[in-house]
C-alpha positions as CSV (number, residue, x, y, z in Angstrom):
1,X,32.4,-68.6,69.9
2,X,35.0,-69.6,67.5
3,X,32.6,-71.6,65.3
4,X,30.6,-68.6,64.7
5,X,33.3,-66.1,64.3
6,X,35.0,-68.4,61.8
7,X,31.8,-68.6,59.7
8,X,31.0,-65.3,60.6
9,X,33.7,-64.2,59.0
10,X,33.2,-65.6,55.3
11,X,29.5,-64.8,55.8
12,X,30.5,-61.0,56.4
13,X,33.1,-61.4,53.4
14,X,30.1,-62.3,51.2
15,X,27.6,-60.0,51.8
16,X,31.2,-57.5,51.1
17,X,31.6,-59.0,48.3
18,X,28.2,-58.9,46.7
19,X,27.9,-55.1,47.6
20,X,31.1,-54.5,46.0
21,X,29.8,-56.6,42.6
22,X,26.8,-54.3,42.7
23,X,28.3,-51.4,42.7
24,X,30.7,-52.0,40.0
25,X,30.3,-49.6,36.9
26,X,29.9,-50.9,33.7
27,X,28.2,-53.8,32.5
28,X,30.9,-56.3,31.2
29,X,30.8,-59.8,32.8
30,X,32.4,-60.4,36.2
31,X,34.9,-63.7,36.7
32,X,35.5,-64.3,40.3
33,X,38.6,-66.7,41.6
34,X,38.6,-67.4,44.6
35,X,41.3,-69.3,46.3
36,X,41.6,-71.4,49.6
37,X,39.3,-69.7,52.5
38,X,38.4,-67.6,50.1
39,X,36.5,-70.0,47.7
40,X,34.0,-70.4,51.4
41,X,33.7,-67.2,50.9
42,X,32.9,-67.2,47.4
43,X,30.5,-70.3,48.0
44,X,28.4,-68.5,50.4
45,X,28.4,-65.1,48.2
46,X,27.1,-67.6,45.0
47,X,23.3,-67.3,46.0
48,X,23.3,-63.1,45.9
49,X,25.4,-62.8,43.1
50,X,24.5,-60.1,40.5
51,X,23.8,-61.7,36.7
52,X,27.0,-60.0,35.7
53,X,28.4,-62.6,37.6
54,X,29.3,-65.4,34.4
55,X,32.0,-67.7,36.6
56,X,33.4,-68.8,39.6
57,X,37.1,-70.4,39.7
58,X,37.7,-71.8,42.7
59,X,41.5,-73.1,43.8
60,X,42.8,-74.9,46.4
61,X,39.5,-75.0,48.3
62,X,38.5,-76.4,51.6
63,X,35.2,-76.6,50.4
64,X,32.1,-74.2,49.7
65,X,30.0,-74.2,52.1
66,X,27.6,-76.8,49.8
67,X,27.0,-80.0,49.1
68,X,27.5,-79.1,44.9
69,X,27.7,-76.8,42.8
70,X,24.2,-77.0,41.8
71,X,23.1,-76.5,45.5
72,X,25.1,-73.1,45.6
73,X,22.3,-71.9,43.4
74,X,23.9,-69.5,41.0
75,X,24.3,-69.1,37.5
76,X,27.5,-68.5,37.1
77,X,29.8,-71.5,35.7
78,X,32.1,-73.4,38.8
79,X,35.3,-74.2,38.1
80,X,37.4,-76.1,40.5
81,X,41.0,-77.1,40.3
82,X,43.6,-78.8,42.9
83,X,47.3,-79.4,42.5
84,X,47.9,-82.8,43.5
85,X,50.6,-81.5,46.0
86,X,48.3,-79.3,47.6
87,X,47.9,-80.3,51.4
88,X,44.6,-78.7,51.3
89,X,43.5,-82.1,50.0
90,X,44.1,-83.7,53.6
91,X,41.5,-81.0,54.8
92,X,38.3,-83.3,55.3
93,X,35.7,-82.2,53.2
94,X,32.6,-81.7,55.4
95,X,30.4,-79.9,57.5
96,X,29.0,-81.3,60.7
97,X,27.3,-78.8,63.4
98,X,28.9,-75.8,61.7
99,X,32.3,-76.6,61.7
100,X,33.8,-77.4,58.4
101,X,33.3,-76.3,54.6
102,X,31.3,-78.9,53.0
103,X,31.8,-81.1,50.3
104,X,35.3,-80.6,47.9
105,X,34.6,-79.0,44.7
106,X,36.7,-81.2,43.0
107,X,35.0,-84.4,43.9
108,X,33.3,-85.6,40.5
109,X,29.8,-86.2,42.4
110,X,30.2,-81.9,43.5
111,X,29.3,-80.8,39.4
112,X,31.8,-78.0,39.1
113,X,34.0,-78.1,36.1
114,X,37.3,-79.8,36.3
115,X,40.5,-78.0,35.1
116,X,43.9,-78.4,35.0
117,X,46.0,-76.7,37.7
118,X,49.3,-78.3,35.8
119,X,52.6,-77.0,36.9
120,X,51.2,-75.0,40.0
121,X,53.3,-76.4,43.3
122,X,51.4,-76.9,46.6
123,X,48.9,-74.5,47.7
124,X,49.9,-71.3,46.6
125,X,51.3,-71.9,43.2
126,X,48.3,-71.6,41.0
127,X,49.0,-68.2,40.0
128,X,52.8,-68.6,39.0
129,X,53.2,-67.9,35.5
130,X,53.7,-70.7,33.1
131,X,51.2,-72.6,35.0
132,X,48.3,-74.2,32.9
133,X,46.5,-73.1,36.0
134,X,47.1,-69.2,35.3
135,X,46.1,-69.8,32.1
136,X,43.1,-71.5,33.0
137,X,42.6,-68.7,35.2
138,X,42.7,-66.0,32.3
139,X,40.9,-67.9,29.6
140,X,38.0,-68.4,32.4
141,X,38.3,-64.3,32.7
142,X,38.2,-63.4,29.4
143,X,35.4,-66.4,28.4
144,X,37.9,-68.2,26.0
145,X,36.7,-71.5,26.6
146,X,38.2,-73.1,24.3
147,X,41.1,-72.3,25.4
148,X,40.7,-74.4,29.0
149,X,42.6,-77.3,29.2
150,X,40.5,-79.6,31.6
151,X,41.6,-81.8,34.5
152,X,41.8,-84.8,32.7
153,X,38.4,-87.2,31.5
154,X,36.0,-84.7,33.3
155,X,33.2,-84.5,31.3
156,X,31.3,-80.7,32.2
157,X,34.3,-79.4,31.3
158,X,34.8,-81.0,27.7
159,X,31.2,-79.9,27.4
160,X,32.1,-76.2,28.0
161,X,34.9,-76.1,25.9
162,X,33.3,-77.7,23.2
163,X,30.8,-75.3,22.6
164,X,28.2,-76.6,24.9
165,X,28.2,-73.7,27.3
166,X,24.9,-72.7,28.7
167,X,23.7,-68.6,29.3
C-alpha cells in the first residue's frame, strides 16, 4: 500500500501540474524548478508537458523517476544541480519493483545539464540569496543562458551557454 500511495502521490501531483500549465493564460515560456520530492514529481509530469514548457531545473533530487533525461521524453532543457553537502546524495539512486526514484540527475551518464549550486548549504539552501544557485535559478527563468555558471567541466552545459541551445 505504501509503495503505491508514495508514487501515487507524485503521479497525482503531475497530472496537477500539467492541468495547471494548461490552463495558464498567456503564451510566454514556462521554467519549472523543482526541488527534492518534487523534482519525482516533475520527472513524471515531463512526458505531458505543454510546449510552453522551455526548462526544467531540478535541485536536490532523489531522482526522476527515469533512467535520463532523454528517457523523460520532453523538450524542455534539464538542469540538475546538488550541493555537495546535501545528504540527499546518500539517497541511492534507483528504482527496483517500484520503490525508489531512478537514476540521479546529476550523474554525467543521466544528460541533464550541470550547474553550479555554489554557496547553497545542505538541502534546502539552494534558494538563499547570494547563492550561484539562485542565480542559476533566475537566469534559467528568464532564458539568460549565458549567464549560467556550470557545475564545473560539464560539457551540455558549456554547450547551452555558449550559444548552442536547441528549440
Amino acid at each position: 500500500m505504501y509503495k503505491r500511495q508514495l508514487g501515487g502521490l507524485a503521479a497525482s501531483g503531475a497530472v496537477r501540474l500539467n492541468s495547471l500549465l494548461a490552463a495558464l493564460p498567456g503564451t510566454s515560456t514556462v521554467s519549472l524548478f523543482c526541488h527534492s520530492y518534487g523534482s519525482v514529481l516533475c520527472g513524471l509530469a515531463a512526458r505531458g508537458l505543454p510546449g510552453r514548457v522551455s526548462d526544467i531545473a531540478v535541485a536536490g533530487s532523489p531522482g526522476m523517476r527515469a533512467d535520463s533525461a532523454a528517457a523523460l521524453d520532453t523538450r524542455a532543457r534539464v538542469w540538475a544541480m546538488r550541493d555537495s553537502g546535501d545528504w540527499i546524495e546518500d539517497v541511492p539512486h534507483l528504482e527496483l519493483g517500484g520503490l525508489g526514484h531512478g537514476a540521479d540527475p546529476v550523474a554525467p551518464e543521466f544528460g541533464a545539464r550541470l550547474v553550479s549550486a555554489s554557496g547553497a548549504v545542505g538541502h534546502s539552501g539552494y534558494f538563499e540569496p547570494g547563492t550561484e544557485s539562485l542565480s542559476n535559478f533566475a537566469a534559467i527563468g528568464v532564458g539568460a543562458y549565458s549567464s549560467i555558471s556550470c557545475a564545473s567541466a560539464d560539457q551540455a552545459c558549456q554547450r547551452e551557454i555558449s550559444g548552442g541551445l536547441r528549440a
